[in-house]
C-alpha positions in Angstrom: -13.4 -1.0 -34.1 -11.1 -3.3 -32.2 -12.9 -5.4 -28.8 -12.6 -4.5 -25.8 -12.5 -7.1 -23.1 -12.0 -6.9 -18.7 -8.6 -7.0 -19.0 -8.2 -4.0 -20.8 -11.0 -2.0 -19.3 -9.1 -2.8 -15.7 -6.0 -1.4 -17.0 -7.4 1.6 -18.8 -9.1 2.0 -15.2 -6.1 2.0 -13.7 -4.5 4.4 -16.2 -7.5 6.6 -15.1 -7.0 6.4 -11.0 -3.2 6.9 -11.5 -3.2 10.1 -14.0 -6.6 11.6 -12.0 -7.0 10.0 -8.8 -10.2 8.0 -7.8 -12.6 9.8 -8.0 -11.9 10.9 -11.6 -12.7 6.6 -12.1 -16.6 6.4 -13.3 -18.1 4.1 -16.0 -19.0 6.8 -17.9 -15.2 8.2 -18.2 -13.8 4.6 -18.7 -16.2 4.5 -21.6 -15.1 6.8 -22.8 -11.2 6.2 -22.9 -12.0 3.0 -24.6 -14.8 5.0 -26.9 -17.9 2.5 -26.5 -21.0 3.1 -24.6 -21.3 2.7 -21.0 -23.9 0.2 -21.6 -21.4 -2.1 -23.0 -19.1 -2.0 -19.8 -21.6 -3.9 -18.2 -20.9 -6.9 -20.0 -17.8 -7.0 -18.5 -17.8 -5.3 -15.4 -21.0 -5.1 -13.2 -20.3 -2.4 -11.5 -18.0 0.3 -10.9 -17.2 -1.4 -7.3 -16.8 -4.6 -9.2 -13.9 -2.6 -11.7 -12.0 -1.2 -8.4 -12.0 -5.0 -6.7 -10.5 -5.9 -10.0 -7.9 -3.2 -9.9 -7.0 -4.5 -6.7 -6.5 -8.2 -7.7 -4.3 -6.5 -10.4 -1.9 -4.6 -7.9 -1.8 -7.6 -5.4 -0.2 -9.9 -8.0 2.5 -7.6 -7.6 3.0 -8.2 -3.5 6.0 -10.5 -3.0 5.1 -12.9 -0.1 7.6 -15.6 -0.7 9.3 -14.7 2.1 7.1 -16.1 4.6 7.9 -19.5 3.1 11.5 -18.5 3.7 12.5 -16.6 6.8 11.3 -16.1 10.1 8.2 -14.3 10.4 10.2 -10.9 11.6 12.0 -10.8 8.3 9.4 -12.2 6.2 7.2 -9.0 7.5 9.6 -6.8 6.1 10.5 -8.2 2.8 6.7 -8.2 2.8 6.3 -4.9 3.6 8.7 -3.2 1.3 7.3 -5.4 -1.8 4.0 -3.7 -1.0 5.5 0.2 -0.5 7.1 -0.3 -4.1 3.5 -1.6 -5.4 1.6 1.5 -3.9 4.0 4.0 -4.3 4.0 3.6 -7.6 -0.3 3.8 -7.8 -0.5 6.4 -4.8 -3.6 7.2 -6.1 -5.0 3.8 -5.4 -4.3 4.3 -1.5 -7.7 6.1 -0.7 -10.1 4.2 -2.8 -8.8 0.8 -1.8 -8.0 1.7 1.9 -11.9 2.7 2.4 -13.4 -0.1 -0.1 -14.0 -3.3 2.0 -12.4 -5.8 0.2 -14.0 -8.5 -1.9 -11.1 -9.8 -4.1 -10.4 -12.8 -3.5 -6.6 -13.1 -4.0 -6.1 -10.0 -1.7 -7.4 -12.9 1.2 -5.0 -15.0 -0.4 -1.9 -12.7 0.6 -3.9 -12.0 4.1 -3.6 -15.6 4.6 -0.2 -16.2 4.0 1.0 -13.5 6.3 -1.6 -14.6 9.3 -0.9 -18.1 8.5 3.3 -17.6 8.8 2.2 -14.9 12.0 0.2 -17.8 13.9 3.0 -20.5 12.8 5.7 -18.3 14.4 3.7 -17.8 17.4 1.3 -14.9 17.7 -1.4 -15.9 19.1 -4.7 -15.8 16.7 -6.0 -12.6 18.1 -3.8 -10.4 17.5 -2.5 -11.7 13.9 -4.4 -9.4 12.2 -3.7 -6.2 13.9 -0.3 -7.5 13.2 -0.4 -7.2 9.7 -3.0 -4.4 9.7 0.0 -2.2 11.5 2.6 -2.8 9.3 0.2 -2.0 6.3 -0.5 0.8 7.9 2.9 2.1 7.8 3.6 1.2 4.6 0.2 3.0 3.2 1.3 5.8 4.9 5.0 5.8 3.7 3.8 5.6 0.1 1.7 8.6 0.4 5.0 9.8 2.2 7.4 9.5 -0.8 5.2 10.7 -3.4 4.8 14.1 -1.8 6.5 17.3 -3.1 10.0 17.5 -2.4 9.7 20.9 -1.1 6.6 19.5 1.4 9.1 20.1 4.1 11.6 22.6 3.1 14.0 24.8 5.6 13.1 27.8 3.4 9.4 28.0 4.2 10.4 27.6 8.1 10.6 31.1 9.9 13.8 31.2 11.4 12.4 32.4 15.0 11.5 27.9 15.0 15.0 26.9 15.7 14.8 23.6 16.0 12.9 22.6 13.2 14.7 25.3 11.4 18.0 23.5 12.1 16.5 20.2 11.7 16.1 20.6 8.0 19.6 21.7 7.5 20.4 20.8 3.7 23.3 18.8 4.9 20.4 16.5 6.6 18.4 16.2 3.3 19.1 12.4 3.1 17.9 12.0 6.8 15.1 13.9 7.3 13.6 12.0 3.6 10.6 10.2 3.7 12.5 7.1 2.3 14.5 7.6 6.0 11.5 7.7 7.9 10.3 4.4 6.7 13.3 3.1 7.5 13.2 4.3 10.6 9.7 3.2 10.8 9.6 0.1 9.8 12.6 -0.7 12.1 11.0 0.7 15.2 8.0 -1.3 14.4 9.2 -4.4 13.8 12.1 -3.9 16.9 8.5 -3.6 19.1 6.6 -6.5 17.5 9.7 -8.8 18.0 9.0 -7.7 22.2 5.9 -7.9 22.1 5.9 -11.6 20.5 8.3 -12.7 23.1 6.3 -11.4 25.6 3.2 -13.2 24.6 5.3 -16.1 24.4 8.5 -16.8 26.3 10.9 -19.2 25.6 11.5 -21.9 27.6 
């Protein structure tokens, strides 16, 4: 029988949340995807909320921040924020567990403080740098959930006709439009268009 070490039982973890969701992730089912004892977990992994703080670090690597050493902190934000949307969409699964988890992985602070760090550079002032970046994660959490859902979530044939204006809203011809790829767009556009006001309000130029 071959070892097993963290590295593996992180990713068969993750392998787990994605095909099942979270709650489907217990040391007793990860034992049993890697066929040992739960017992033997432990000298890995201390915990079940130890293995999903570990998942996390893994799906952080992935968040691009180079940016903010880059570009202003406006377009930094959003290269930022569509890095993340293409990590999460592709682990939607991971959304609840790690959205209601507080967060002990280390590196995830790591990417916090490069985006707070560029945010207070710029200008924000330090109070509101974190509900800064806490609203455009928010929109991005929420888009990833967005795009993953059924294509036929909203359809025109499961309208009634007597609701005309959503009815004629999602017209076929609008399909590209009305997507949820669109509305992040639009979201993320929208959001940003206010932050850059609301950054030159707290600070005006001289």
């Amino acid at each position: 029988m071959s070892t097993v070490n963290r590295e593996q039982l992180v990713r068969v973890a993750l392998e787990i949340v994605d095909e099942q969701g979270s709650d489907a992730l217990t040391m007793r089912t990860l034992a049993g995807r890697v066929h040992r004892q739960v017992s033997s977990l432990y000298n890995h992994v201390g915990s079940r909320d130890e293995l999903i703080e570990l998942i996390r670090a893994r799906i952080v690597s992935e968040i691009d921040t180079s940016a903010f050493a880059e570009h202003r902190w406006d377009v930094a934000l959003e290269d930022w924020a569509r890095s993340y949307l293409r990590v999460f969409a592709a682990h939607p699964n991971l959304i609840r567990v790690l959205a209601t988890t507080p967060i002990r992985d280390v590196s995830t602070f790591e990417i916090y403080d490069v985006v707070i760090g560029a945010l207070i550079d710029a200008g924000w002032p330090l109070q509101d740098a974190v509900a800064v970046m806490r609203t455009v994660e928010a929109h991005v959490l929420g888009s990833a959930l967005d795009i993953v859902a059924p294509g036929d979530m909203l359809d025109q044939a499961s309208v009634p006709a007597e609701l005309e204006m959503v009815h004629a809203a999602l017209a076929p011809e609008y399909e590209e439009t009305t997507s949820a790829a669109a509305a992040f767009e639009i979201g993320i556009a929208a959001l940003l268009d206010g932050l850059r006001a609301r950054r030159a309000a707290a600070v005006p130029t001289t």
